[in-house]
C-alpha positions as CSV (number, residue, x, y, z in Angstrom):
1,X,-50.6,-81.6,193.1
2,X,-51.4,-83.2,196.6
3,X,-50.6,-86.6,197.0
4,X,-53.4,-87.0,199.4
5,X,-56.8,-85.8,199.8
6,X,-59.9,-86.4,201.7
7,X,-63.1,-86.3,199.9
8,X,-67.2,-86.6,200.5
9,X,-70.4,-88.2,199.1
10,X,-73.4,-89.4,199.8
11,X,-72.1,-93.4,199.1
12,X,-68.8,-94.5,199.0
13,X,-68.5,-94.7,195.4
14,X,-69.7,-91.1,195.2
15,X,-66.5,-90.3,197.3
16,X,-64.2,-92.0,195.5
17,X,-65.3,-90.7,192.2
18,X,-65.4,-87.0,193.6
19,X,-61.9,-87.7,194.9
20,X,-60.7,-89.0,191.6
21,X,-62.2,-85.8,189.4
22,X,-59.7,-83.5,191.6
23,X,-56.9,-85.6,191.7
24,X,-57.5,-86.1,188.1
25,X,-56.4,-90.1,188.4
26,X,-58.0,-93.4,187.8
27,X,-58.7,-95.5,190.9
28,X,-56.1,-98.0,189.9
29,X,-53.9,-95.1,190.7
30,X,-54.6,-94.6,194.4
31,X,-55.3,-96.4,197.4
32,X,-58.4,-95.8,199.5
33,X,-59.5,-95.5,203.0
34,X,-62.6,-95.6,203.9
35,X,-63.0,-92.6,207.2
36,X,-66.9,-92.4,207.2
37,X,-69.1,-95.8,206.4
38,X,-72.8,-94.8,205.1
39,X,-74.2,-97.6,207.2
40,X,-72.6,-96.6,210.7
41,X,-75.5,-94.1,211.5
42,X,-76.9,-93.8,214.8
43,X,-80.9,-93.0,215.3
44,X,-80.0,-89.2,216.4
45,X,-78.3,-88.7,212.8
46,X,-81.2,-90.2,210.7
47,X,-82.3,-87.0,210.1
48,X,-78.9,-85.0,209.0
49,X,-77.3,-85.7,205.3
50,X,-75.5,-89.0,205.0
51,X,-72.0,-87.7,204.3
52,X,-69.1,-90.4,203.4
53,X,-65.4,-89.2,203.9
54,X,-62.7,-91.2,202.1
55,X,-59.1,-90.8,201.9
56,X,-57.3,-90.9,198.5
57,X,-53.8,-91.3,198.2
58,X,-51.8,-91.4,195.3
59,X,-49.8,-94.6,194.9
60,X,-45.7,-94.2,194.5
61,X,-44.1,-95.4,191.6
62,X,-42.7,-99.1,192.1
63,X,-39.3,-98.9,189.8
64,X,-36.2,-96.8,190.1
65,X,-37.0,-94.6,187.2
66,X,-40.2,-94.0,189.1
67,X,-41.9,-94.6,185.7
68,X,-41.0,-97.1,183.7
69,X,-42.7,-100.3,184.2
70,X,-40.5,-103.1,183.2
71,X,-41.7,-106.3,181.8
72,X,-39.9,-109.5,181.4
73,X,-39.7,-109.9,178.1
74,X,-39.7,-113.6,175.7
75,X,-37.2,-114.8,174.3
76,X,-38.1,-115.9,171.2
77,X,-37.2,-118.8,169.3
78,X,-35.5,-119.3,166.0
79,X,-38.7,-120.5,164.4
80,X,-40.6,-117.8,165.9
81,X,-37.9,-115.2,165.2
82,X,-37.8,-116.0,161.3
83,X,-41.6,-115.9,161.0
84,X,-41.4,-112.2,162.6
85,X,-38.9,-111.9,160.2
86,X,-40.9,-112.8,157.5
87,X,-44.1,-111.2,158.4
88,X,-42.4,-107.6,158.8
89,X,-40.5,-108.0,155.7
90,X,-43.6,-109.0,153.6
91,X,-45.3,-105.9,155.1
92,X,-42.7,-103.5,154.4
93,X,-42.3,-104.4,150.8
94,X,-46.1,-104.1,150.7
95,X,-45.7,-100.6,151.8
96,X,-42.9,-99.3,149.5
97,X,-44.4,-100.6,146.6
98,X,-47.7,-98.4,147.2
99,X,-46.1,-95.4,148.3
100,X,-43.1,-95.6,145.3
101,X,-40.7,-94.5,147.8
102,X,-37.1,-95.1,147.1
103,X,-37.0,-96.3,150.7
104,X,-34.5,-98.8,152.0
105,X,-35.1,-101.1,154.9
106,X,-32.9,-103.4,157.1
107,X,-34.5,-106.2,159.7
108,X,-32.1,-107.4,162.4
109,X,-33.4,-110.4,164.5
110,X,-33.0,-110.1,168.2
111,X,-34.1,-112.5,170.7
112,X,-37.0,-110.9,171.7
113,X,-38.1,-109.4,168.4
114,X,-37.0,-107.6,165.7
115,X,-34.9,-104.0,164.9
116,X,-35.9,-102.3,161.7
117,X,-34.5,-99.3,160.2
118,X,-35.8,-97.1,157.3
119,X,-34.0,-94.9,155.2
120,X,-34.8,-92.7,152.3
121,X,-34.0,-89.2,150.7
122,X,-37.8,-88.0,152.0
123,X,-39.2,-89.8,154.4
124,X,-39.7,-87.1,157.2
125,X,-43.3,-87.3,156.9
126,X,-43.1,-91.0,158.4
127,X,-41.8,-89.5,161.4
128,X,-44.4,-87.3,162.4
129,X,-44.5,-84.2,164.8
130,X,-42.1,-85.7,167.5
131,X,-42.3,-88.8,165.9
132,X,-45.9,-89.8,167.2
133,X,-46.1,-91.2,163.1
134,X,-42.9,-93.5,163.7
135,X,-44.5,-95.0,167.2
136,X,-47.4,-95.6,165.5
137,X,-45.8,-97.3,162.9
138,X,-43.6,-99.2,165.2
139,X,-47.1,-100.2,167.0
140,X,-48.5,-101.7,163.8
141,X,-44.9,-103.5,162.9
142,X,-45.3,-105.0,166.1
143,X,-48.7,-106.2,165.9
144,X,-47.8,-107.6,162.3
145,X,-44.7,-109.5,164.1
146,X,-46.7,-111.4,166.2
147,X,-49.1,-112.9,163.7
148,X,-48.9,-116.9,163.9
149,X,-46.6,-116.7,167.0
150,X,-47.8,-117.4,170.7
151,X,-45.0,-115.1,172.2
152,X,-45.1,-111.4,172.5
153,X,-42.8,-110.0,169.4
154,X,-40.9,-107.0,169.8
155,X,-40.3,-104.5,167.0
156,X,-37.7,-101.1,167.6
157,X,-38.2,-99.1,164.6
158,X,-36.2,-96.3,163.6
159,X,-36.8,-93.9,160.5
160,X,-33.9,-92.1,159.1
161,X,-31.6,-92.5,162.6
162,X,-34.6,-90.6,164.2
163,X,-34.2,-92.0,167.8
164,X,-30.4,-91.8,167.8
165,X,-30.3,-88.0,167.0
166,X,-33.3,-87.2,169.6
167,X,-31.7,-89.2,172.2
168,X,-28.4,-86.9,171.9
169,X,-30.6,-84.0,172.0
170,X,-32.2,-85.2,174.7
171,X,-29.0,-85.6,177.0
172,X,-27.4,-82.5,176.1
173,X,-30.8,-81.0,177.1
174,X,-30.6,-82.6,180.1
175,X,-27.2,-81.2,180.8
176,X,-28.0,-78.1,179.8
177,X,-31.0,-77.8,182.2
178,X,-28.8,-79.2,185.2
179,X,-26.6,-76.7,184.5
180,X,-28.9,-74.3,185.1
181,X,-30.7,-75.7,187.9
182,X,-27.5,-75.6,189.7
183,X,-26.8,-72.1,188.9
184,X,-30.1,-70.4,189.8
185,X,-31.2,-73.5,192.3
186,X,-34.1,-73.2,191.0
187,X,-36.5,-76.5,189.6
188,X,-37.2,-76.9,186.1
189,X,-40.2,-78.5,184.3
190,X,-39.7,-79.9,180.9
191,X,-42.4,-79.9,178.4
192,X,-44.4,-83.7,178.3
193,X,-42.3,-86.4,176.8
194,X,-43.1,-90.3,176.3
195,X,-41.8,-93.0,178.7
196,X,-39.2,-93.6,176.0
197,X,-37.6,-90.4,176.0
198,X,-37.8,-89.7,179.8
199,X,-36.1,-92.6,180.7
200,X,-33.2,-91.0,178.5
201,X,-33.3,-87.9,180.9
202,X,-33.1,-89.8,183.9
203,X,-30.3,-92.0,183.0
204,X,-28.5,-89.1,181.6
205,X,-28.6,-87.3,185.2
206,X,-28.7,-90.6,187.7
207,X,-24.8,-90.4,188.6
208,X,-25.0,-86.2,188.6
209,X,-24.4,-85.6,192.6
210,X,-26.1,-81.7,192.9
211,X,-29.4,-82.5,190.6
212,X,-32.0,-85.1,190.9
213,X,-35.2,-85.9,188.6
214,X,-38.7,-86.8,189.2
215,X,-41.8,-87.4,186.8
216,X,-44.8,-85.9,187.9
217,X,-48.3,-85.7,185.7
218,X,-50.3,-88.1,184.0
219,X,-49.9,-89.9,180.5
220,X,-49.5,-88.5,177.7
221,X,-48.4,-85.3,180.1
222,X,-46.2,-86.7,182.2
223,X,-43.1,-84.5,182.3
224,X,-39.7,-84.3,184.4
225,X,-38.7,-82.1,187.2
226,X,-34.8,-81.3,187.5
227,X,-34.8,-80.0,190.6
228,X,-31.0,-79.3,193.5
229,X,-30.6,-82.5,195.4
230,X,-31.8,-82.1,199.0
């Protein structure tokens, strides 16, 4: 996909908007320059089409991962950390009762929130299709954290070692794929993955000397290129 384009309307928020459908981005993801003003038209040119020409160009990505937007996070306090605590730990017993799962939980407090594990004979079905039910989840713990408490809370779930086994796979896929690359020298696109799991990709291949990796696409379809150093 182009990184910049040059598009046309009748206004100037017609051209924008024409210029966003084909890069397929929203306007917080560009910057634009405007070529062609509506009102600069001379008497000749009254009677032609008004015609505004803008120039869209996709903004670069402002951290090293070329993704990942990092936020400062709280640290929270030991009041605040015990209520998290308490909040979770209230939910979760909640939640094993009604499903009369033989599930086994563990909350470690951190200073910024809270780790949780999960752990049962059956509990795949809490993990979801590439674990989109386990984000949610983790999403909702979160949320839960935070009641009563002014400071962002948060919660790393993990359901049956889940994240630990996909994050090996993940880095022997990403040596694999190098590999690869390097042999044929030819780029490879890997299928979509979340910010999470990409960021596991590019730290697995930052000190590799012959292979480098970009993220291209849009959320939830951004995807990594492993591609020969230049």
């Amino acid at each position: 996909m182009e990184n910049k384009i040059i598009a046309e309307g009748k206004t100037t928020n017609e051209a924008i908007e024409n210029g966003l459908k084909i890069l397929k981005v929203s306007k917080n993801k560009v910057n634009i320059k405007v070529l062609e003003n509506e009102d600069k038209r001379s008497f000749f040119s009254i009677l032609t089409p008004r015609v505004v020409k803008v120039e869209l160009t996709l903004k670069e990505p402002k951290d090293q991962e070329k993704e990942i937007r990092v936020r400062k996070e709280i640290e929270l306090t030991a009041e605040e950390q015990e209520k998290a605590f308490e909040n979770v730990e209230k939910f979760i017993k909640e939640f094993i009762k009604k499903t009369s799962d033989n599930i086994e939980y563990t909350i470690e407090k951190e200073k910024e929130g809270l780790k949780v594990n999960l752990n049962s004979d059956n509990i795949g079905y809490l993990i979801g299709y590439r674990g989109e039910t386990l984000y949610a989840m983790q999403n909702i713990l979160s949320t839960i954290a935070g009641k009563g408490i002014d400071n962002r809370v948060r919660v790393i779930l993990d359901i049956g070692e889940y994240k630990t086994k996909r994050e090996k796979a993940l880095e022997e896929l990403a040596m694999k794929v190098a590999k690869t690359v390097i042999r044929t020298g030819k780029s490879i696109k890997l299928e979509p993955m979340r910010a999470y799991e990409r960021k596991i990709i590019h730290s697995k291949l930052q000190e590799n000397d012959k292979v480098e990796t970009n993220s291209i696409g849009e959320e939830p379809y951004r995807r990594i290129v492993i591609s020969l150093k230049k």
